[in-house]
Jmol script that loads the backbone (N, CA, C; Angstrom):
load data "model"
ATOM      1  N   UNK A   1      -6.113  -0.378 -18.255  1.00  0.00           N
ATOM      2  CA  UNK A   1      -6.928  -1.313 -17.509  1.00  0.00           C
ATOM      3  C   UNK A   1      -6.079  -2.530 -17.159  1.00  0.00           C
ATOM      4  N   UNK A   2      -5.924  -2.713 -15.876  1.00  0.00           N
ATOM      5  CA  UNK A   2      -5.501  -4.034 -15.651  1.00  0.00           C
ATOM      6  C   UNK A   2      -6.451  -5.541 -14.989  1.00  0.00           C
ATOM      7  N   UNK A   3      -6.175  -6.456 -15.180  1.00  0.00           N
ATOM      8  CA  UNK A   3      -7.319  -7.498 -14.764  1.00  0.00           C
ATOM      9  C   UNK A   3      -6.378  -8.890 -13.685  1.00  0.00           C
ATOM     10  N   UNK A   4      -7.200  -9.086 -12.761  1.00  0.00           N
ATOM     11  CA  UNK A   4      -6.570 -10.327 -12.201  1.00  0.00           C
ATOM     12  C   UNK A   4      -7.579 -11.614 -12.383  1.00  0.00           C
ATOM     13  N   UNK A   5      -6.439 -12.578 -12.400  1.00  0.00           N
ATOM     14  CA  UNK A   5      -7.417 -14.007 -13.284  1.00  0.00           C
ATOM     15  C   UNK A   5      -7.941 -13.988 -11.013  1.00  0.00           C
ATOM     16  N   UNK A   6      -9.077 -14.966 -11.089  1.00  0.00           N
ATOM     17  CA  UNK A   6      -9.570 -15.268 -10.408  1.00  0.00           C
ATOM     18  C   UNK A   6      -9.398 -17.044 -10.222  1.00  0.00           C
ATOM     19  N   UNK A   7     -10.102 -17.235 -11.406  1.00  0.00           N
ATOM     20  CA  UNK A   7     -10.239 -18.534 -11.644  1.00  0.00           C
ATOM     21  C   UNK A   7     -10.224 -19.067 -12.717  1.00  0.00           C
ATOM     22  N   UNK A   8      -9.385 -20.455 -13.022  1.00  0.00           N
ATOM     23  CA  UNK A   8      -9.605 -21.078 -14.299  1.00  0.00           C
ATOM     24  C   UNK A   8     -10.114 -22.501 -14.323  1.00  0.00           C
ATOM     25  N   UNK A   9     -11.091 -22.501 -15.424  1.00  0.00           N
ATOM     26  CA  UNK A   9     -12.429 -23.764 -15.271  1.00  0.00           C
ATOM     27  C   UNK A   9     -12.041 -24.402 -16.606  1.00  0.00           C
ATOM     28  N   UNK A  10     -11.543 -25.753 -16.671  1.00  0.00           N
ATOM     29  CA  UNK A  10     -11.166 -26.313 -17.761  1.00  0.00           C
ATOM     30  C   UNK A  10     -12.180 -27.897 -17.565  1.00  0.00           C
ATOM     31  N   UNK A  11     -11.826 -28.221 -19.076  1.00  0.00           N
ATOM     32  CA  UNK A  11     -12.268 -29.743 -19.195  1.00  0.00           C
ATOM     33  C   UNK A  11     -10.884 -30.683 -19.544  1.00  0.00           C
ATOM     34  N   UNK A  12      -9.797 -29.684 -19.667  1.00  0.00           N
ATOM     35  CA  UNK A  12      -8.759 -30.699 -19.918  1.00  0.00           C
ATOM     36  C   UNK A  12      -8.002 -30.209 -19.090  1.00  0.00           C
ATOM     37  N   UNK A  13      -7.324 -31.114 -17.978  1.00  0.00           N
ATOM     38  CA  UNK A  13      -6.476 -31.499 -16.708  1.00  0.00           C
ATOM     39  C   UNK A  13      -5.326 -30.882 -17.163  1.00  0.00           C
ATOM     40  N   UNK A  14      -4.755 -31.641 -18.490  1.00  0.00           N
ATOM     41  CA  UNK A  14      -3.248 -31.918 -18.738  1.00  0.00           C
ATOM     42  C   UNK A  14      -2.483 -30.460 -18.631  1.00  0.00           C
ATOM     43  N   UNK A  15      -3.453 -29.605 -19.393  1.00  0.00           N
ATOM     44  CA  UNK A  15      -2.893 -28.427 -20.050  1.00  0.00           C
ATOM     45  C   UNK A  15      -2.689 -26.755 -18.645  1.00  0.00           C
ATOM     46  N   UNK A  16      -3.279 -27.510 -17.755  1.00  0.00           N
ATOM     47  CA  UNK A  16      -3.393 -26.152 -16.766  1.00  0.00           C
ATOM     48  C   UNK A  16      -2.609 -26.446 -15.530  1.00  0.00           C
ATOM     49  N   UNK A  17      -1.905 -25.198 -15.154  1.00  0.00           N
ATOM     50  CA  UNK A  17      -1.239 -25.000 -14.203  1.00  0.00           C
ATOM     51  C   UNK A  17      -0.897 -23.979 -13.631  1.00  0.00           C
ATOM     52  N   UNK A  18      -0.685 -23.647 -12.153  1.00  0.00           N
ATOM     53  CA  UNK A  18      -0.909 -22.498 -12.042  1.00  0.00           C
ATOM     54  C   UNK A  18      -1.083 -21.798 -10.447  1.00  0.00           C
ATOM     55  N   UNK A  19      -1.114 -20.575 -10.284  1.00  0.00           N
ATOM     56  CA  UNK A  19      -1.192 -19.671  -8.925  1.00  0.00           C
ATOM     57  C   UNK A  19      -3.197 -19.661  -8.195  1.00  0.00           C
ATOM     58  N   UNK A  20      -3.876 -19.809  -9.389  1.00  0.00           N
ATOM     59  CA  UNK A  20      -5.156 -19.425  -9.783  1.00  0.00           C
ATOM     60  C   UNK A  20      -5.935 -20.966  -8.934  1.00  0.00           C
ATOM     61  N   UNK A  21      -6.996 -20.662  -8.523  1.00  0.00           N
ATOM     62  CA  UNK A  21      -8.297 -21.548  -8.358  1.00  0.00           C
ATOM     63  C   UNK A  21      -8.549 -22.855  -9.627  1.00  0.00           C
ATOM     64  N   UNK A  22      -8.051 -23.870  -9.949  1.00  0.00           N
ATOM     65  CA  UNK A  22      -8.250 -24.244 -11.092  1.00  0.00           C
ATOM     66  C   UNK A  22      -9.655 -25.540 -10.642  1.00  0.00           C
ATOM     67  N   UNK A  23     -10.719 -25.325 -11.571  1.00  0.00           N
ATOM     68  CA  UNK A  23     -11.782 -26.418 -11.220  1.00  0.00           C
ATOM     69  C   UNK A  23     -12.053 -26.808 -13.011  1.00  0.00           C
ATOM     70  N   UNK A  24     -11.741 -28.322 -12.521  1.00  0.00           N
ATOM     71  CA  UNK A  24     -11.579 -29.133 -13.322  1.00  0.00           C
ATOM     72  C   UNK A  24     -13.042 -29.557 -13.991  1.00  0.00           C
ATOM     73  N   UNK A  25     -13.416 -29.583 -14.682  1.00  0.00           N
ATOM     74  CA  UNK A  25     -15.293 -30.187 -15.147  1.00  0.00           C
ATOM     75  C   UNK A  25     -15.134 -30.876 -16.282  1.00  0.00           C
ATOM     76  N   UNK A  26     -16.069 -31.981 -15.990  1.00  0.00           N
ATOM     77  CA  UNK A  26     -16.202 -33.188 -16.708  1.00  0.00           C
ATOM     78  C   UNK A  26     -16.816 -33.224 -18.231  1.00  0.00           C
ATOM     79  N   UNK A  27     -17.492 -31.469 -18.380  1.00  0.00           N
ATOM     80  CA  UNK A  27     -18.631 -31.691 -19.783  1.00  0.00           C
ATOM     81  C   UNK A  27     -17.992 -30.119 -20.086  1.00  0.00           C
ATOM     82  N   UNK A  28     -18.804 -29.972 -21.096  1.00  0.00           N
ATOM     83  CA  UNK A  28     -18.097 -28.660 -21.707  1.00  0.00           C
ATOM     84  C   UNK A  28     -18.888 -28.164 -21.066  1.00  0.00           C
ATOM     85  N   UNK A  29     -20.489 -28.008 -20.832  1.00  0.00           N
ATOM     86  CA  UNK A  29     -21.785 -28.086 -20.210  1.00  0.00           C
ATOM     87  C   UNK A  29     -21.613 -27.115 -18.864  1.00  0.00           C
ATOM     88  N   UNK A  30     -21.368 -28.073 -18.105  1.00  0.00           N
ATOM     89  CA  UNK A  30     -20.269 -28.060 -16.840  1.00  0.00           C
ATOM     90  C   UNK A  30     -18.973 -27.126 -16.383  1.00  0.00           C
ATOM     91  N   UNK A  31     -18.595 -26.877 -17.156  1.00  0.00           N
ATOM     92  CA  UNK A  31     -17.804 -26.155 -17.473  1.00  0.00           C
ATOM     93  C   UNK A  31     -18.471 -24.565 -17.682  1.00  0.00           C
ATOM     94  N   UNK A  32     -19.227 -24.933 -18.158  1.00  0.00           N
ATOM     95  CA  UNK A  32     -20.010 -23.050 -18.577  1.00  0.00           C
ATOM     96  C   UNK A  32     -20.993 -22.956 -17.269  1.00  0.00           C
ATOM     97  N   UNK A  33     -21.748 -23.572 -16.853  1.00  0.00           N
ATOM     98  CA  UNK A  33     -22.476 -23.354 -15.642  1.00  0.00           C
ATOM     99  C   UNK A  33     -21.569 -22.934 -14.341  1.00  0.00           C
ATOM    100  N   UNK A  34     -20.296 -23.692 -14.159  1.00  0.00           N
ATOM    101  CA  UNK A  34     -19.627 -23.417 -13.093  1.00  0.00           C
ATOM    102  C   UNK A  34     -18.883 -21.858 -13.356  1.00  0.00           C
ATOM    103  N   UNK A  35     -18.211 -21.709 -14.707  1.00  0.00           N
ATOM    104  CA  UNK A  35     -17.942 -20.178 -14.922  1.00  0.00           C
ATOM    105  C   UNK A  35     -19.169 -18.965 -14.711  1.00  0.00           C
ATOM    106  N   UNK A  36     -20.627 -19.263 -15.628  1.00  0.00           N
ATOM    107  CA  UNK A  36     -21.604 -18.233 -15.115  1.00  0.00           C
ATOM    108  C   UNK A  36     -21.553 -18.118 -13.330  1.00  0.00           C
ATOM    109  N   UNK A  37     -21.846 -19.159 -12.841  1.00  0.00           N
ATOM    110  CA  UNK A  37     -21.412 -19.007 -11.165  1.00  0.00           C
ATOM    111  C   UNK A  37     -21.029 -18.307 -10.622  1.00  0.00           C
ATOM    112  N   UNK A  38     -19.003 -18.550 -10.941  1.00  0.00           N
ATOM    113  CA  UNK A  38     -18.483 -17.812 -10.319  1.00  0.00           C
ATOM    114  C   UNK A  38     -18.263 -16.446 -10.780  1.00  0.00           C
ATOM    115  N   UNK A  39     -18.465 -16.694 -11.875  1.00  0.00           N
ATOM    116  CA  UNK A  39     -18.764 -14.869 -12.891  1.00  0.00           C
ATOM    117  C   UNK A  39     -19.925 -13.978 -11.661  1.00  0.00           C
ATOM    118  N   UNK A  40     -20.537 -14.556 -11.363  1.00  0.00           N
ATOM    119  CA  UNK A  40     -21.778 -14.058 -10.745  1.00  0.00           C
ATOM    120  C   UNK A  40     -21.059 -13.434  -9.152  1.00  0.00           C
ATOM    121  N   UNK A  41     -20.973 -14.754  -8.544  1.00  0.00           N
ATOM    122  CA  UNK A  41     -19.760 -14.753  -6.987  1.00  0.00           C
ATOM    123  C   UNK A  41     -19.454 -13.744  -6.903  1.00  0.00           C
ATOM    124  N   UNK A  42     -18.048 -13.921  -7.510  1.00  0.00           N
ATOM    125  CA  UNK A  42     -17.054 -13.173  -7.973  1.00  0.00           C
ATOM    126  C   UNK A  42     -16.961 -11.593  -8.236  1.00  0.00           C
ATOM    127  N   UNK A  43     -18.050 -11.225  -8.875  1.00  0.00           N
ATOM    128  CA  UNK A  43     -18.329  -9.996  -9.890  1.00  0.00           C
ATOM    129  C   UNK A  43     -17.364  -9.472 -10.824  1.00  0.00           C
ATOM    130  N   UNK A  44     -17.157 -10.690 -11.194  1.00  0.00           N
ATOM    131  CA  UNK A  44     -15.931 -10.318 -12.490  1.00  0.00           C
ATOM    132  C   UNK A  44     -16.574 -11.125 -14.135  1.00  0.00           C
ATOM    133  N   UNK A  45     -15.643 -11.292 -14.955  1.00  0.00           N
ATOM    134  CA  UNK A  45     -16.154 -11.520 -15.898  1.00  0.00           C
ATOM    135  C   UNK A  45     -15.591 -12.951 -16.643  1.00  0.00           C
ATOM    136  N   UNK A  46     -15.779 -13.813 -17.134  1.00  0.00           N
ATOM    137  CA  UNK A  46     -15.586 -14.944 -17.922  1.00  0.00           C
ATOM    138  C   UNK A  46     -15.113 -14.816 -19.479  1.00  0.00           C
ATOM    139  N   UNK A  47     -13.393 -15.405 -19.425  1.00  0.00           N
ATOM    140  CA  UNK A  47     -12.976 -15.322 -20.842  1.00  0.00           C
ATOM    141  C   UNK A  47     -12.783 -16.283 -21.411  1.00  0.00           C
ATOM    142  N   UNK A  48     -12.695 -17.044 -22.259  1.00  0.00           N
ATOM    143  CA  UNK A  48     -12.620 -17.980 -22.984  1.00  0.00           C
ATOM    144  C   UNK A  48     -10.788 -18.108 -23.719  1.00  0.00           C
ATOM    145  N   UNK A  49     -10.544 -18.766 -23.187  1.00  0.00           N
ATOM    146  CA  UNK A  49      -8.928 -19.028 -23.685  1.00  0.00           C
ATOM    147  C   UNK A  49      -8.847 -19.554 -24.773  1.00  0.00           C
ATOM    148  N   UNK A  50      -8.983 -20.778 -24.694  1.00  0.00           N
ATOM    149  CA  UNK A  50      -9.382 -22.139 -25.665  1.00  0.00           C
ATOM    150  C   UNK A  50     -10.464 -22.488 -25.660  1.00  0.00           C
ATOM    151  N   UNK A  51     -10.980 -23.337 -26.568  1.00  0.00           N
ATOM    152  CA  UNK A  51     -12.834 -24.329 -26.267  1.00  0.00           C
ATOM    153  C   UNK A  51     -12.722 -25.001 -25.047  1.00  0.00           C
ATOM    154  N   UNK A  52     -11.704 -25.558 -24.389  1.00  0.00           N
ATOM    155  CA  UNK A  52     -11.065 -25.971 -23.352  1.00  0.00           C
ATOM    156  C   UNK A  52     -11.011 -25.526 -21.891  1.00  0.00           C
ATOM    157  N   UNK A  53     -10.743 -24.164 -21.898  1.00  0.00           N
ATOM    158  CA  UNK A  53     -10.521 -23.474 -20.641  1.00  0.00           C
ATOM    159  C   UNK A  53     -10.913 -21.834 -20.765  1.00  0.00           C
ATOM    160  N   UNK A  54     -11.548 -21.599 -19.660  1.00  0.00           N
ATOM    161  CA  UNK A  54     -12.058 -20.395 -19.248  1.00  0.00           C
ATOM    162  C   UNK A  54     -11.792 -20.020 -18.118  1.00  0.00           C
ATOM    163  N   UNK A  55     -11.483 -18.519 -18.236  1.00  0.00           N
ATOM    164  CA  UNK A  55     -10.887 -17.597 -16.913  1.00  0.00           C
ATOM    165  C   UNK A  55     -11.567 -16.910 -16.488  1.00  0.00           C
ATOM    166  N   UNK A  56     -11.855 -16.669 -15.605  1.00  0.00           N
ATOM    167  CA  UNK A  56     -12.281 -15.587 -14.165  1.00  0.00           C
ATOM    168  C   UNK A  56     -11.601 -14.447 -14.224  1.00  0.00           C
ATOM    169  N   UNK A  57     -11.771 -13.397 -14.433  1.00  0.00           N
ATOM    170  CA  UNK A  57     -10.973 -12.232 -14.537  1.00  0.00           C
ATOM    171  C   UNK A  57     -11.467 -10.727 -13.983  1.00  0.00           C
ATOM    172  N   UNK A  58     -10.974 -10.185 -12.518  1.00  0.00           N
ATOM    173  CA  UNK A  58     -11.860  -8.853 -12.438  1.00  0.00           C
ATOM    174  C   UNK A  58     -10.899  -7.943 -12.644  1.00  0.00           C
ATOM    175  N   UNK A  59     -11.496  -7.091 -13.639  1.00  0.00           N
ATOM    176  CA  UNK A  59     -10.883  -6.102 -14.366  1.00  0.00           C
ATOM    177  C   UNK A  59     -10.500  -4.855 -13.495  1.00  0.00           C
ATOM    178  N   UNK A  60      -9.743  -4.124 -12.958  1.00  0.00           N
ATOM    179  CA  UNK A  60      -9.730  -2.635 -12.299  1.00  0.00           C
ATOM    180  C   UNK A  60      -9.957  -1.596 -13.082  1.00  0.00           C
TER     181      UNK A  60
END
end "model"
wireframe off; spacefill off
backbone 0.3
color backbone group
């Protein structure tokens, strides 16, 4: 199985960088509403990296 990131949704700026969609959110809150979203969009799935940052990922 291979997977491509889509998107990564963080609350901390410092730590991300990258090829990927990165959306920055202000609450952890915020952060999970905008991933269910694009989880939804998308039709891929939401991973959790850190408490920090979450990825967009559709799996083949």
């Amino acid at each position: 199985m291979t997977g491509t990131i889509l998107a990564v949704i963080t609350v901390n700026r410092e730590r991300i960088a990258g090829g990927a969609p990165i959306f920055i959110e202000s609450t952890h809150e915020s952060m999970q509403q905008t991933a269910f979203t694009l989880e939804k969009i998308l039709d891929a799935m939401v991973h959790e990296v850190s408490p920090d940052t979450l990825i967009i990922v559709r799996h083949k």
